[in-house]
Structures are given as C-alpha cells and as structure tokens.
C-alpha positions in Angstrom: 127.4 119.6 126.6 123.7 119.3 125.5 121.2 117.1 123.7 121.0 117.5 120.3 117.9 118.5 118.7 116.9 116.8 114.9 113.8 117.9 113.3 113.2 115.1 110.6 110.1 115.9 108.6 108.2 116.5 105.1 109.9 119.8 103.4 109.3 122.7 105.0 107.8 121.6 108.3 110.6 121.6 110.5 112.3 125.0 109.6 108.7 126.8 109.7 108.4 125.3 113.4 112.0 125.8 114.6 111.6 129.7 112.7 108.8 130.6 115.1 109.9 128.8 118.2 113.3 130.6 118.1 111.6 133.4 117.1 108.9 133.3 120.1 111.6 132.5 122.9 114.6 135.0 121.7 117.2 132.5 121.3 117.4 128.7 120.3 119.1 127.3 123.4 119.9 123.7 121.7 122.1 122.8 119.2 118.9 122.2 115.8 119.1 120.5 112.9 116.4 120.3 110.2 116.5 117.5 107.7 113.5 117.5 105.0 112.7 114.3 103.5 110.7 114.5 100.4 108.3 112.2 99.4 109.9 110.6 96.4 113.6 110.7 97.9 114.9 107.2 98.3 114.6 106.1 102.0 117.7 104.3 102.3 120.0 107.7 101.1 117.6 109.5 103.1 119.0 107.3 106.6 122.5 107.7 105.9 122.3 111.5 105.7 119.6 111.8 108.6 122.3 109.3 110.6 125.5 111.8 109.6 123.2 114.5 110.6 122.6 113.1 114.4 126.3 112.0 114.8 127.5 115.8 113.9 125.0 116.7 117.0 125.6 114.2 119.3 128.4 115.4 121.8 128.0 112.0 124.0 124.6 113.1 125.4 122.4 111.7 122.7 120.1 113.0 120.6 116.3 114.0 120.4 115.0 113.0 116.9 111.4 115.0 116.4 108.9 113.8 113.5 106.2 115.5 112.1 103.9 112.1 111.5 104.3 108.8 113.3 104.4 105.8 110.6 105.4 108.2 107.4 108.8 107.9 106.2 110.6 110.7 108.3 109.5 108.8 111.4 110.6 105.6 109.8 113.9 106.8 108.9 114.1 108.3 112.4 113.4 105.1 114.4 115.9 103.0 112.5 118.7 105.6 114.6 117.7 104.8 117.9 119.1 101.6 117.2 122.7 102.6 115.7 123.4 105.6 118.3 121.9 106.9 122.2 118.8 108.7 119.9 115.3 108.6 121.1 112.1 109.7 118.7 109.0 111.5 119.4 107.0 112.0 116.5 103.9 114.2 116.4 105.8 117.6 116.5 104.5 120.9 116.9 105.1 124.3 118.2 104.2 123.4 121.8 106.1 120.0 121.5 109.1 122.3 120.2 108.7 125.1 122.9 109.1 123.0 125.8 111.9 121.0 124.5 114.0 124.4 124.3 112.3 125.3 127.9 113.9 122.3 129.6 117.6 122.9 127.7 119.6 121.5 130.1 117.2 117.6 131.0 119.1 114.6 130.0 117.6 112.2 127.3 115.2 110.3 128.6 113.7 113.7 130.7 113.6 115.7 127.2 111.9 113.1 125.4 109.0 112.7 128.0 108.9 116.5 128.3 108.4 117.0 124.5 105.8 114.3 124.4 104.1 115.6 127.2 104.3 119.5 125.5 103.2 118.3 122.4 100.1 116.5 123.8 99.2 119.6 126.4 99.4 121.9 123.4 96.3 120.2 121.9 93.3 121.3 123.2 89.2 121.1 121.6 87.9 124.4 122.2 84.0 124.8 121.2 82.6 128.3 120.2 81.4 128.9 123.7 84.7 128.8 124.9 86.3 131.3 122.2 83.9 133.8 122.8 85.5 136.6 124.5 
C-alpha cells in the first residue's frame, strides 16, 4: 500500500508534468491521477468527480492532492477533500515538487506532503546572467 497521488489542475498541466517526471525517473513509482478542471466547468460537478477520483486512489493511506495555483478553483475544489477523506493539498506544483514526491515513494502522509512542499520550493531558484555564464 501507498499514498495516492492526484494532480488537480487547469487542462493540460498536470499530464504535461506527470509525462516528464515519469519520463525523467524511468518509472512512476505511485499510483497518479490527473483530473483537469476547466475554467468554465461548474465547481460543484467538478468536486464530486475530483472526490470519486481520490477515493479510487486511496488504499487507507490517504491521499496527496497537488495544485497547480493556490486560491484558483482546482486548489479550491482540492481543499474541500481534506475535509471528507485522510487527503492533504499542496498547491504550487511543478516538476521538482513532482520529482521528489515519486523520490520518497514509500513516506507516509504527512512526510510526503512536507517533502513535496519542500521540493517544490528548492526547485525555484533566481539565477542572474553572471551565474549562467558557463
């Protein structure tokens, strides 16, 4: 048994990201679902699909719900679960974020969360054209 993974974002986001990351590492060693939530979909169909969704990958260990932009409707939809089912969001995803989650497979819940927070904030870095120069 693992965490499940859910990738709830605007179309196209989350399958791009989850394309490369499996790609990158060789495998996807979680069980990943992508849901896309487009902009004019209505919100409340939207949660019970996005809620079905997270139930199908919840095997008793809970569920790590990923979302592109903290405050825009995916992230909204996501942070209603985490108060119907063990589900914990981190919203701000990006390849890094996405990486380390699949690097740390087999942490429980609340180690996974902090551990794709923590990716996703180490993978952003201000580099100024002194520093690219090679």
């Amino acid at each position: 048994m693992s965490i499940g993974i859910l990738l709830v974002t605007h179309p196209g986001i989350g399958e791009t990201l989850l394309k490369n990351a499996c790609n990158l590492l060789g495998a996807c060693p979680l069980r990943v679902h992508c849901m896309d939530i487009p902009l004019e979909s209505d919100a409340e169909d939207q949660l019970q699909a996005v809620l079905q969704a997270a139930r199908d990958l919840d095997d008793g260990k809970g569920v790590l719900i990923l979302t592109d932009a903290f405050g825009a409707t995916p992230s909204n939809i996501a942070c209603q679960l985490t108060g119907k089912m063990q589900a914990n969001v981190v919203s701000g995803l990006n390849l890094p974020m996405l990486i380390r989650v699949f690097n740390y497979a087999n942490d429980d819940l609340p180690a996974l969360t902090h551990k794709a927070a923590d990716g996703g904030m180490r993978g952003i870095q201000v580099s100024h054209a002194s520093e690219c120069d090679a």
